[in-house]
mmJSON file of the N, C-alpha and C atoms, coordinates in Angstrom:
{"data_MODEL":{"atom_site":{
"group_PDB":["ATOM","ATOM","ATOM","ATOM","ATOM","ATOM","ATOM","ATOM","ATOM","ATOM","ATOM","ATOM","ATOM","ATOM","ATOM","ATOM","ATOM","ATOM","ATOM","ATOM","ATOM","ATOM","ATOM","ATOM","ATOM","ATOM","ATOM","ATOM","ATOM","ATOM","ATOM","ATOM","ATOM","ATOM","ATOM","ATOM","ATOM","ATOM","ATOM","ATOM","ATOM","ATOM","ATOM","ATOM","ATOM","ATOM","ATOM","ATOM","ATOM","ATOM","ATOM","ATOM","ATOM","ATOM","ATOM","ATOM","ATOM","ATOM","ATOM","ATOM","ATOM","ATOM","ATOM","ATOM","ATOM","ATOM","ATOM","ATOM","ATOM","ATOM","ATOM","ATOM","ATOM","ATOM","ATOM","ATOM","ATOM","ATOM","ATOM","ATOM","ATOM","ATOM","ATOM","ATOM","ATOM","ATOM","ATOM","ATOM","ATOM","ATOM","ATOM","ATOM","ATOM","ATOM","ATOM","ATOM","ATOM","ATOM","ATOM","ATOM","ATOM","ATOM","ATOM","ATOM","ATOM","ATOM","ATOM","ATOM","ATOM","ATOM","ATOM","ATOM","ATOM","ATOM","ATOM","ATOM","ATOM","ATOM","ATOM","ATOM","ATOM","ATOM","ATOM","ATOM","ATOM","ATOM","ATOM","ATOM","ATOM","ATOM","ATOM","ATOM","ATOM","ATOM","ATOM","ATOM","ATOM","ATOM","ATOM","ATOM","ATOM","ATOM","ATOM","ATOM","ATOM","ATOM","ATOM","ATOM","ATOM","ATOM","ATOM","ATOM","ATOM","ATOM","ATOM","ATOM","ATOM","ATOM","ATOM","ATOM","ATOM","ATOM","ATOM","ATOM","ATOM","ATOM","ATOM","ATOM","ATOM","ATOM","ATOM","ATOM","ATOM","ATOM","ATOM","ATOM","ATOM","ATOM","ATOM","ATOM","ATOM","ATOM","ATOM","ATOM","ATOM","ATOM","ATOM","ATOM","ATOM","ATOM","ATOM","ATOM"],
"id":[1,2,3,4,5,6,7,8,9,10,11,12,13,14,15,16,17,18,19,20,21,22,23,24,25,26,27,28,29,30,31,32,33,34,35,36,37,38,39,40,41,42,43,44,45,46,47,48,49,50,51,52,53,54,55,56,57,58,59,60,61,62,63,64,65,66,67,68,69,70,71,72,73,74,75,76,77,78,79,80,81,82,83,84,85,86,87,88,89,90,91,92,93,94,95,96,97,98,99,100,101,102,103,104,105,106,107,108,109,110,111,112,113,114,115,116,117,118,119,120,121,122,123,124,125,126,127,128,129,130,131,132,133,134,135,136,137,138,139,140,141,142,143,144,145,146,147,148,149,150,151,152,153,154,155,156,157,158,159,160,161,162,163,164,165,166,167,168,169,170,171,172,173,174,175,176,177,178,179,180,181,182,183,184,185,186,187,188,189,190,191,192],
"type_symbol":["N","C","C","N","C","C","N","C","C","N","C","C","N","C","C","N","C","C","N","C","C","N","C","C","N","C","C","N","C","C","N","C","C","N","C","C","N","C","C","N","C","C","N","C","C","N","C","C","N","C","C","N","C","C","N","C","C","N","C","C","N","C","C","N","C","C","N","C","C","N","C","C","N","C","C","N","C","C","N","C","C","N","C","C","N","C","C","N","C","C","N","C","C","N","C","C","N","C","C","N","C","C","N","C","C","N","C","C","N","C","C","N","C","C","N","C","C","N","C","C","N","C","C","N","C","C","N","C","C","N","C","C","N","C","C","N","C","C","N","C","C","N","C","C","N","C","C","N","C","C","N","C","C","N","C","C","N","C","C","N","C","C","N","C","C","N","C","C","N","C","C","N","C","C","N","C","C","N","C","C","N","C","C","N","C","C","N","C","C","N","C","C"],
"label_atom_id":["N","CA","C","N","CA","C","N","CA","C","N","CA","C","N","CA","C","N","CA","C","N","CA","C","N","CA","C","N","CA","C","N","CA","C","N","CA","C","N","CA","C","N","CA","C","N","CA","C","N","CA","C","N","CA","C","N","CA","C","N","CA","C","N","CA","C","N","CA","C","N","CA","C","N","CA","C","N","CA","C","N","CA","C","N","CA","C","N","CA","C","N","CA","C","N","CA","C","N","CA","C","N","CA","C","N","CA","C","N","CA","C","N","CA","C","N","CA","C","N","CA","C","N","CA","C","N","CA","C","N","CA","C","N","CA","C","N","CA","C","N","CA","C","N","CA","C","N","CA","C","N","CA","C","N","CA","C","N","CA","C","N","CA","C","N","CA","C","N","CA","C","N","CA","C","N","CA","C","N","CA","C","N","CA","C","N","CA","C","N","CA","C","N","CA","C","N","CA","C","N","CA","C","N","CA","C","N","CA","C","N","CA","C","N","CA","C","N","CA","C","N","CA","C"],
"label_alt_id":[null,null,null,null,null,null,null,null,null,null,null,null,null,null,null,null,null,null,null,null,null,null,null,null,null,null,null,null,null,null,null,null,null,null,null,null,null,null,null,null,null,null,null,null,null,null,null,null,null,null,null,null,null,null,null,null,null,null,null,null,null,null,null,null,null,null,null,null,null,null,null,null,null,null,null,null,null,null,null,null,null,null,null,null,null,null,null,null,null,null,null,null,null,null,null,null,null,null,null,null,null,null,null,null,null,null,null,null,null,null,null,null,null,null,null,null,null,null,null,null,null,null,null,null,null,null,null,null,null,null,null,null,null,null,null,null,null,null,null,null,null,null,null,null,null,null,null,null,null,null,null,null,null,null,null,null,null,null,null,null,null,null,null,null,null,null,null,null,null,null,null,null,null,null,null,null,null,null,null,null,null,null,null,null,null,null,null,null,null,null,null,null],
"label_comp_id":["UNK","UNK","UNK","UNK","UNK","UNK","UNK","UNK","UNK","UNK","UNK","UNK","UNK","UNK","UNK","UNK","UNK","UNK","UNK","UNK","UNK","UNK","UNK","UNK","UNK","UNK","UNK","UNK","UNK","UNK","UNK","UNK","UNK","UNK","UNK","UNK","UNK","UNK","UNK","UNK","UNK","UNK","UNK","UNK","UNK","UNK","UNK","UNK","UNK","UNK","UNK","UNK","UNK","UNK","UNK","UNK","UNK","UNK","UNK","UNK","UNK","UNK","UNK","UNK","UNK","UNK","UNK","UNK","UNK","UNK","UNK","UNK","UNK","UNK","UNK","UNK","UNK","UNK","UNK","UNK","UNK","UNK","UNK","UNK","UNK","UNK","UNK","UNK","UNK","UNK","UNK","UNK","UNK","UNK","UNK","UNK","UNK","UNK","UNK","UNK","UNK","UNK","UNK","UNK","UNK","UNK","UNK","UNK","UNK","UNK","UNK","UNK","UNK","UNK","UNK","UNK","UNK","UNK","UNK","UNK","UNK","UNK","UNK","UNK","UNK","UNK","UNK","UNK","UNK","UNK","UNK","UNK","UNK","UNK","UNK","UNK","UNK","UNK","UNK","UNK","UNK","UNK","UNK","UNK","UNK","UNK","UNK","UNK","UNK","UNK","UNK","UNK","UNK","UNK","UNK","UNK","UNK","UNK","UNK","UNK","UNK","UNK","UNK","UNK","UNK","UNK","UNK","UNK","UNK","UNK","UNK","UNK","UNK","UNK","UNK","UNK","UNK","UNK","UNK","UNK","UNK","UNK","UNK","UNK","UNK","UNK","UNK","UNK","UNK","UNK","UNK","UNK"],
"label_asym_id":["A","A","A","A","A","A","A","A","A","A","A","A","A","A","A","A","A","A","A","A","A","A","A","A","A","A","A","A","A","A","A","A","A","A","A","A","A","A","A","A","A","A","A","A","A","A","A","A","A","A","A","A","A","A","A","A","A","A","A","A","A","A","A","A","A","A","A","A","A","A","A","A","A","A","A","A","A","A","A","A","A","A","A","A","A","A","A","A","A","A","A","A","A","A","A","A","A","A","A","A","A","A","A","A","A","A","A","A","A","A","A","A","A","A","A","A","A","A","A","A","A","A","A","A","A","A","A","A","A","A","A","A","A","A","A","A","A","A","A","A","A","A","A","A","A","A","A","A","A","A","A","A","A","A","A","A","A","A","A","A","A","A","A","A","A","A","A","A","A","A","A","A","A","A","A","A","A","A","A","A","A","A","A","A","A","A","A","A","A","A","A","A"],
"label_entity_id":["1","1","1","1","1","1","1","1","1","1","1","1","1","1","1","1","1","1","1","1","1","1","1","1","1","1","1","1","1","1","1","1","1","1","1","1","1","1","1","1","1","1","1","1","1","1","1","1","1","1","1","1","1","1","1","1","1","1","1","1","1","1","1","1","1","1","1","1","1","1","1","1","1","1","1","1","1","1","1","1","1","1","1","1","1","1","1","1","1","1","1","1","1","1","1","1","1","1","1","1","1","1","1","1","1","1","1","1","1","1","1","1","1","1","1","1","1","1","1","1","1","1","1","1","1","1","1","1","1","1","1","1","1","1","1","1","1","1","1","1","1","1","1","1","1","1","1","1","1","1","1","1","1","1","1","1","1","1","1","1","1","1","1","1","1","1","1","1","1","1","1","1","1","1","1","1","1","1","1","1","1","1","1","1","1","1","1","1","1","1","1","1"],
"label_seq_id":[1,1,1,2,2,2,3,3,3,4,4,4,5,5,5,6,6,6,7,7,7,8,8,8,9,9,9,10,10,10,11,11,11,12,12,12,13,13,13,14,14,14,15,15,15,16,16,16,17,17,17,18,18,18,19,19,19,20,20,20,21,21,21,22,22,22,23,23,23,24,24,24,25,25,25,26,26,26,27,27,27,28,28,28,29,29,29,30,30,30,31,31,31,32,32,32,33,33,33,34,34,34,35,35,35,36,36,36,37,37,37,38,38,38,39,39,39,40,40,40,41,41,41,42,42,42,43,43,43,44,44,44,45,45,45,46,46,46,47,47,47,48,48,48,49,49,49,50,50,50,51,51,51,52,52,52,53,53,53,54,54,54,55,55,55,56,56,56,57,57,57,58,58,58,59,59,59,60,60,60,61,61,61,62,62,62,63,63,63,64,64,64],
"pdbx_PDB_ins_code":[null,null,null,null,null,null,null,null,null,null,null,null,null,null,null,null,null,null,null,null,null,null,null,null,null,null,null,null,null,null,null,null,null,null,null,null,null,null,null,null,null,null,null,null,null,null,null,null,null,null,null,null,null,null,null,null,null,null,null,null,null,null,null,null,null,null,null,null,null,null,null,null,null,null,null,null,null,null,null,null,null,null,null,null,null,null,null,null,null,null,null,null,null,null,null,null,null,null,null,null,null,null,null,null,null,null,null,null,null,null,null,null,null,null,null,null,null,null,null,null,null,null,null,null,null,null,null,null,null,null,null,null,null,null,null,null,null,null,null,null,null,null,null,null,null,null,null,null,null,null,null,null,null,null,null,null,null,null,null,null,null,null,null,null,null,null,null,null,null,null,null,null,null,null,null,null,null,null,null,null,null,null,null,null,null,null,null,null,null,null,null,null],
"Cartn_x":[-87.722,-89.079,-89.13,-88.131,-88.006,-87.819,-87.028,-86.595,-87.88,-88.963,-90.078,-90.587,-90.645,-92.023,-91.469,-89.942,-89.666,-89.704,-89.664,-89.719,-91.09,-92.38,-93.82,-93.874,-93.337,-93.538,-93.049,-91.836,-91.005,-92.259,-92.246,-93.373,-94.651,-95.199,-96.624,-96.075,-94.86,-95.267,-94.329,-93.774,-93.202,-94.492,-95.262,-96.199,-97.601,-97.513,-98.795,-97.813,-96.841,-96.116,-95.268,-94.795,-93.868,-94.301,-94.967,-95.708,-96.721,-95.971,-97.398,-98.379,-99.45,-100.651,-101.37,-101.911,-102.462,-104.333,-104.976,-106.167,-106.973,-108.091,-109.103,-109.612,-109.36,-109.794,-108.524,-107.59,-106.26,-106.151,-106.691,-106.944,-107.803,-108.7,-109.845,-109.311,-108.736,-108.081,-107.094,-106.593,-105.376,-105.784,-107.067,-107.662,-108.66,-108.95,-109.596,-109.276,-107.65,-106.532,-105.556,-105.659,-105.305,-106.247,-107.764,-108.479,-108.864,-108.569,-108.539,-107.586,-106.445,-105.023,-105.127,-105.65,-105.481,-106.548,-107.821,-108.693,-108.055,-107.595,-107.229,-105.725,-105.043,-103.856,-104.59,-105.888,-106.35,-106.816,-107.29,-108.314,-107.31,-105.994,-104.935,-104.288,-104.215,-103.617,-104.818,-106.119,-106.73,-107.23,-106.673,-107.202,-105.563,-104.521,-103.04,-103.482,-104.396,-104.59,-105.776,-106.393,-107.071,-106.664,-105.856,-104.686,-104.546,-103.683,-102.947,-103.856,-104.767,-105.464,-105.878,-106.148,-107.368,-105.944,-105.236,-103.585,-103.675,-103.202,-102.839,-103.785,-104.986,-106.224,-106.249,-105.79,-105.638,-104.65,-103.814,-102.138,-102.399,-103.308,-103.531,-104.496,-105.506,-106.881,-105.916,-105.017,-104.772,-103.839,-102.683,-101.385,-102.173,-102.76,-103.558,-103.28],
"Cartn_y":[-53.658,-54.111,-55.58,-56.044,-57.152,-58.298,-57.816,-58.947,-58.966,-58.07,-58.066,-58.681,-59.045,-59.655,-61.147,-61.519,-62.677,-63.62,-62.628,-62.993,-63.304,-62.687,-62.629,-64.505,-64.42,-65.799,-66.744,-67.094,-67.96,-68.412,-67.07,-67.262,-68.288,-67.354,-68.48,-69.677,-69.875,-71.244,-72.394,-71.859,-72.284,-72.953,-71.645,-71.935,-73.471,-73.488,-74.072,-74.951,-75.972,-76.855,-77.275,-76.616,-76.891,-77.543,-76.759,-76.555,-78.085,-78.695,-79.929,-79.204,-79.117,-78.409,-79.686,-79.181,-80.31,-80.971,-82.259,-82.052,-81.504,-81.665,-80.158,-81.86,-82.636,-83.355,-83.093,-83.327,-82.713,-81.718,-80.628,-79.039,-79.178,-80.259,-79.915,-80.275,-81.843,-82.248,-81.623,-81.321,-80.176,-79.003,-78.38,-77.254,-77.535,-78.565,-78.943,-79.647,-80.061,-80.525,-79.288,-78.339,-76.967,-75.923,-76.167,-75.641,-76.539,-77.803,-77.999,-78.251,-77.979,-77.799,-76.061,-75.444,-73.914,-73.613,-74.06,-74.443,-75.322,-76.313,-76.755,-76.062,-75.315,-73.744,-73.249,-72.439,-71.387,-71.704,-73.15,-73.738,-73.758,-73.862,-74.72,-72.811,-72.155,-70.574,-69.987,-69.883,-69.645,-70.254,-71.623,-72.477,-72.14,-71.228,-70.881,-69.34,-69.007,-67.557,-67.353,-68.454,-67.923,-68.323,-69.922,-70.533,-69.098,-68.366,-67.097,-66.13,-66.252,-64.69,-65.208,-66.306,-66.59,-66.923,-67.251,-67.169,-65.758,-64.798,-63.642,-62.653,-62.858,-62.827,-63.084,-64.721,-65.086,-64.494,-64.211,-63.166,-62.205,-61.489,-60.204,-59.842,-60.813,-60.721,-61.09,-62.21,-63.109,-62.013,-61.493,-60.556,-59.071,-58.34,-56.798,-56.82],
"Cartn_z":[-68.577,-68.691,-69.112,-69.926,-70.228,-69.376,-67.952,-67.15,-66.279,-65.572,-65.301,-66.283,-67.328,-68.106,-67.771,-67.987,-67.959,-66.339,-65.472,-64.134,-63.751,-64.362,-64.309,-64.844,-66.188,-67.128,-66.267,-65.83,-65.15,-63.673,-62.851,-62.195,-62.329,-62.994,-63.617,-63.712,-64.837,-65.467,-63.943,-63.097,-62.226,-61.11,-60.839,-60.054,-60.408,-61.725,-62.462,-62.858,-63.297,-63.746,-62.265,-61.478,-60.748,-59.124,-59.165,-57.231,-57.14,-56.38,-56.361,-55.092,-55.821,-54.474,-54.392,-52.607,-52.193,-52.723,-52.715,-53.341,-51.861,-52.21,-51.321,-50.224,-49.85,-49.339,-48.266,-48.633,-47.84,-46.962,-47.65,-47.14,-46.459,-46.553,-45.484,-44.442,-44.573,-43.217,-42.616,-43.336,-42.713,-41.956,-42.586,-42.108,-40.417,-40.662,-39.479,-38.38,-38.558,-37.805,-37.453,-37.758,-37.232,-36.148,-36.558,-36.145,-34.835,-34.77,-33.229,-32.409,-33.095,-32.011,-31.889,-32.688,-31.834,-30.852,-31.144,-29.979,-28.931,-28.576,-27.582,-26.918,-27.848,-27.599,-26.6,-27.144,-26.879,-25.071,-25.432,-23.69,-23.119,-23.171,-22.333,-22.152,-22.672,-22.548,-21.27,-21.848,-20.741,-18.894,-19.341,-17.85,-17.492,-17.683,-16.961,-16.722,-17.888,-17.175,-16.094,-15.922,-14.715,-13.94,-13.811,-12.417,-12.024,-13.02,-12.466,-11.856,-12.287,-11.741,-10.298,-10.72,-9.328,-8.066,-8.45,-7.335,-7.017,-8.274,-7.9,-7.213,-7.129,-6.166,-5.059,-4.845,-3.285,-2.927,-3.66,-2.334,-1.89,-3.109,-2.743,-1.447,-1.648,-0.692,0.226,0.746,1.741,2.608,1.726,2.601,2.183,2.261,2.261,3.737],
"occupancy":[1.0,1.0,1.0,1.0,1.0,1.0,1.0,1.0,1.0,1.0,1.0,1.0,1.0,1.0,1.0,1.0,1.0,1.0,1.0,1.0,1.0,1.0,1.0,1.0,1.0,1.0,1.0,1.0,1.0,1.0,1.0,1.0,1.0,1.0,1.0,1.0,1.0,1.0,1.0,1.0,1.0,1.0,1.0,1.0,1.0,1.0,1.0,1.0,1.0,1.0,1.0,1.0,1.0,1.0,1.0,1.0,1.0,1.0,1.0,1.0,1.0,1.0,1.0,1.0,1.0,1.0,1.0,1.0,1.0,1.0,1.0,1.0,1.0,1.0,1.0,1.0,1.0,1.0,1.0,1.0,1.0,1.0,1.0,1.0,1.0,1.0,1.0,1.0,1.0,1.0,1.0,1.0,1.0,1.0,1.0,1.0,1.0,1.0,1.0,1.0,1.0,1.0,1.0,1.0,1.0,1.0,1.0,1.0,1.0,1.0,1.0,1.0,1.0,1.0,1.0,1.0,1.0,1.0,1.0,1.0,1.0,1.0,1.0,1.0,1.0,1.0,1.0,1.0,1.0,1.0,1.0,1.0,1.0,1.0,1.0,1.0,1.0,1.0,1.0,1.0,1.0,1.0,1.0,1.0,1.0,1.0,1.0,1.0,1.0,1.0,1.0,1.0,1.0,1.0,1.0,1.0,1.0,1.0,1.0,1.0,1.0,1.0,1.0,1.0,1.0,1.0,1.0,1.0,1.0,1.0,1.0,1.0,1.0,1.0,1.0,1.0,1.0,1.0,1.0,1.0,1.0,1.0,1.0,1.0,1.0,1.0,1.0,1.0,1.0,1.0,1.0,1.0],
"B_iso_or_equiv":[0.0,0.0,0.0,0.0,0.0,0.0,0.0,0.0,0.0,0.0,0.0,0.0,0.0,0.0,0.0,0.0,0.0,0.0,0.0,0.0,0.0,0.0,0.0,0.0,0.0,0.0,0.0,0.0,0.0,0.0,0.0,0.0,0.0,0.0,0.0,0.0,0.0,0.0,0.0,0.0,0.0,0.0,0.0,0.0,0.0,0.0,0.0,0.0,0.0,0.0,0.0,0.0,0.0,0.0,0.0,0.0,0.0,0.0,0.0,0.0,0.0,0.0,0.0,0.0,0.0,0.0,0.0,0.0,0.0,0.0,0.0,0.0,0.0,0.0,0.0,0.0,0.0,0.0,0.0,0.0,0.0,0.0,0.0,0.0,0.0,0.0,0.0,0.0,0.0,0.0,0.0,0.0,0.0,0.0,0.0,0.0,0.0,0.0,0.0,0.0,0.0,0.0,0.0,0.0,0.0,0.0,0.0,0.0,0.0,0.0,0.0,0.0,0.0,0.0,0.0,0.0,0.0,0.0,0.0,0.0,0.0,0.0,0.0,0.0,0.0,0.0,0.0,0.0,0.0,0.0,0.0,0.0,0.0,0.0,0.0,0.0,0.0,0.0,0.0,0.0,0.0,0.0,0.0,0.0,0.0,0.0,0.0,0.0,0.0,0.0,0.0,0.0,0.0,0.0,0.0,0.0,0.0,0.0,0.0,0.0,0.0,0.0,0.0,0.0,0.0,0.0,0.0,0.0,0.0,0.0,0.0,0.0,0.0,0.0,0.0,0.0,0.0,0.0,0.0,0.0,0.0,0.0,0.0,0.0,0.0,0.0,0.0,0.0,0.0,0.0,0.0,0.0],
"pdbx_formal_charge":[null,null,null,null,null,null,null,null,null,null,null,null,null,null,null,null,null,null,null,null,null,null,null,null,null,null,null,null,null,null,null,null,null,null,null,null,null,null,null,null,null,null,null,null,null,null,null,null,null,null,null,null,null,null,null,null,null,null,null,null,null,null,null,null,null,null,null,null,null,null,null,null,null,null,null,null,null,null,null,null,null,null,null,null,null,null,null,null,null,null,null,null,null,null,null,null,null,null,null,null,null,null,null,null,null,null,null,null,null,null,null,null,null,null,null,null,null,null,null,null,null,null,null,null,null,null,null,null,null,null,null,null,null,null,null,null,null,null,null,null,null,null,null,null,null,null,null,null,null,null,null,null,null,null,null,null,null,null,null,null,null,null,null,null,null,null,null,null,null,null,null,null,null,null,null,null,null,null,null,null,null,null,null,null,null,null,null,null,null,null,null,null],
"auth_seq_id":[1,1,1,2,2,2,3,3,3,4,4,4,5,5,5,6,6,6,7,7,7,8,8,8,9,9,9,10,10,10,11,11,11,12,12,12,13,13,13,14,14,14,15,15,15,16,16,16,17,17,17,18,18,18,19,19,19,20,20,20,21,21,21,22,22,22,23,23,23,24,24,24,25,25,25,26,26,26,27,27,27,28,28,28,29,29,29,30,30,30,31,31,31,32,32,32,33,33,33,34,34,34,35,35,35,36,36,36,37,37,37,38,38,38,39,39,39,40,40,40,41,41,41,42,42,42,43,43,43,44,44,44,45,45,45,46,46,46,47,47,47,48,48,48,49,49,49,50,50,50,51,51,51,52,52,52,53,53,53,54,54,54,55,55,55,56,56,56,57,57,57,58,58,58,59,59,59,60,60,60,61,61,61,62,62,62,63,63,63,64,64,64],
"auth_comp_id":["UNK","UNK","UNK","UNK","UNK","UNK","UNK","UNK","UNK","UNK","UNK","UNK","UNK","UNK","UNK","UNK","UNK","UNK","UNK","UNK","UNK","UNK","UNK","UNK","UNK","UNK","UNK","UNK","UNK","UNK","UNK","UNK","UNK","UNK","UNK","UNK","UNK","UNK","UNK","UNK","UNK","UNK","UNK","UNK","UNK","UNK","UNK","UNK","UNK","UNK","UNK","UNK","UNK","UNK","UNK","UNK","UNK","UNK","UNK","UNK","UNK","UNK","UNK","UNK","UNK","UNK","UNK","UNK","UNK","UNK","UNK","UNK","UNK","UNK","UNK","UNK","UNK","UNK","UNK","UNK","UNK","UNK","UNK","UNK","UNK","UNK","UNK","UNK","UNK","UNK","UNK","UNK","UNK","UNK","UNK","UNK","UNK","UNK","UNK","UNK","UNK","UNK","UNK","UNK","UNK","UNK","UNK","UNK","UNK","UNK","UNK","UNK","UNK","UNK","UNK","UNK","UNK","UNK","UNK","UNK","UNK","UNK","UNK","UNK","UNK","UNK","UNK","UNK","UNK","UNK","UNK","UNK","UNK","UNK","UNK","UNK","UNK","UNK","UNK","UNK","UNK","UNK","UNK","UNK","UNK","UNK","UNK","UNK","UNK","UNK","UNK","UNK","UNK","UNK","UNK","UNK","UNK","UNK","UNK","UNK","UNK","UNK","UNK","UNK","UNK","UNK","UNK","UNK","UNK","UNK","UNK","UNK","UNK","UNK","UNK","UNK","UNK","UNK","UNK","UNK","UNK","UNK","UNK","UNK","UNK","UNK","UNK","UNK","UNK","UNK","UNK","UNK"],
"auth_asym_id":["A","A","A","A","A","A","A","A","A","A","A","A","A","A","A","A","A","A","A","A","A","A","A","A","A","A","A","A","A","A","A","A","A","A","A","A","A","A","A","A","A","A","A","A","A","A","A","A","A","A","A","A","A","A","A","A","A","A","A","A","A","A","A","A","A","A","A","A","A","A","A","A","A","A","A","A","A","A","A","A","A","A","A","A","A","A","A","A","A","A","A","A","A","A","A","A","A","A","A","A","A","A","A","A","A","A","A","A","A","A","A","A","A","A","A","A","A","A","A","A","A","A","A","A","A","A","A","A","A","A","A","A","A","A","A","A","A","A","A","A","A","A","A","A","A","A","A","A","A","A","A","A","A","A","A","A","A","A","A","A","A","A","A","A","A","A","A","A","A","A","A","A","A","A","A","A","A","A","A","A","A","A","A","A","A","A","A","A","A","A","A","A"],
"auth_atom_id":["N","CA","C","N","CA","C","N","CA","C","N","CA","C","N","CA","C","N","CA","C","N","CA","C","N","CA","C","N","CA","C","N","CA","C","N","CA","C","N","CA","C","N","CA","C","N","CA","C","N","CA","C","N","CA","C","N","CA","C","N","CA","C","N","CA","C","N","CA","C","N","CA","C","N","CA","C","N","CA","C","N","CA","C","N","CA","C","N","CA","C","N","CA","C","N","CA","C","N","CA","C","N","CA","C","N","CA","C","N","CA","C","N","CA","C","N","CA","C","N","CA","C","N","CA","C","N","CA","C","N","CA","C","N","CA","C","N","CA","C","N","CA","C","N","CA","C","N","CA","C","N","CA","C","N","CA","C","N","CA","C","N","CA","C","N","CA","C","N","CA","C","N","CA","C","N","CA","C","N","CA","C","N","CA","C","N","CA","C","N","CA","C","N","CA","C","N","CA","C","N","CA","C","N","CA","C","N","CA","C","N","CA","C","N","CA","C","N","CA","C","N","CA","C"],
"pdbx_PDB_model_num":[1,1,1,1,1,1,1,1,1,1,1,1,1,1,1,1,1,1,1,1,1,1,1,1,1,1,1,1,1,1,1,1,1,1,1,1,1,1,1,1,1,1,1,1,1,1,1,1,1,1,1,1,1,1,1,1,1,1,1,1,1,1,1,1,1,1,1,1,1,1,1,1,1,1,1,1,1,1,1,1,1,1,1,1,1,1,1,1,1,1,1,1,1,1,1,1,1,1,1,1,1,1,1,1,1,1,1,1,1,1,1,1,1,1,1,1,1,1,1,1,1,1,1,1,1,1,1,1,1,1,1,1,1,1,1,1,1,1,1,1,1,1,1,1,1,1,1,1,1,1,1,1,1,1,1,1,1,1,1,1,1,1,1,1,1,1,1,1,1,1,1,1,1,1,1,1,1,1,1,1,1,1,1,1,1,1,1,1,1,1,1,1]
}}}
């Protein structure tokens, strides 16, 4: 029980003394420099999935 209490302590005081966290002006930019590279992921995933469909459409319609 003892090495759990000391692993809990080490923890905390590791996390709150140790960890440089970023300020919230950071996080924002960071957060909103993520949120439009997965939006522009997401546009660039779907304009290959309809290339594909709308191909795999014409073969099908074209050789039937």
């Amino acid at each position: 029980m003892q090495k759990l209490k000391t692993f809990i302590l080490e923890s905390y005081d590791e996390m709150k003394n140790k960890v440089s966290w970023p300020k919230y002006s950071q996080l924002q930019n960071q957060s909103i420099l993520v949120l439009i590279a997965s939006l522009i992921f997401a546009l660039f995933i779907g304009l290959i999935d309809f290339v594909f469909e709308s191909g795999m459409d014409w073969i099908y319609t074209e050789f039937k």
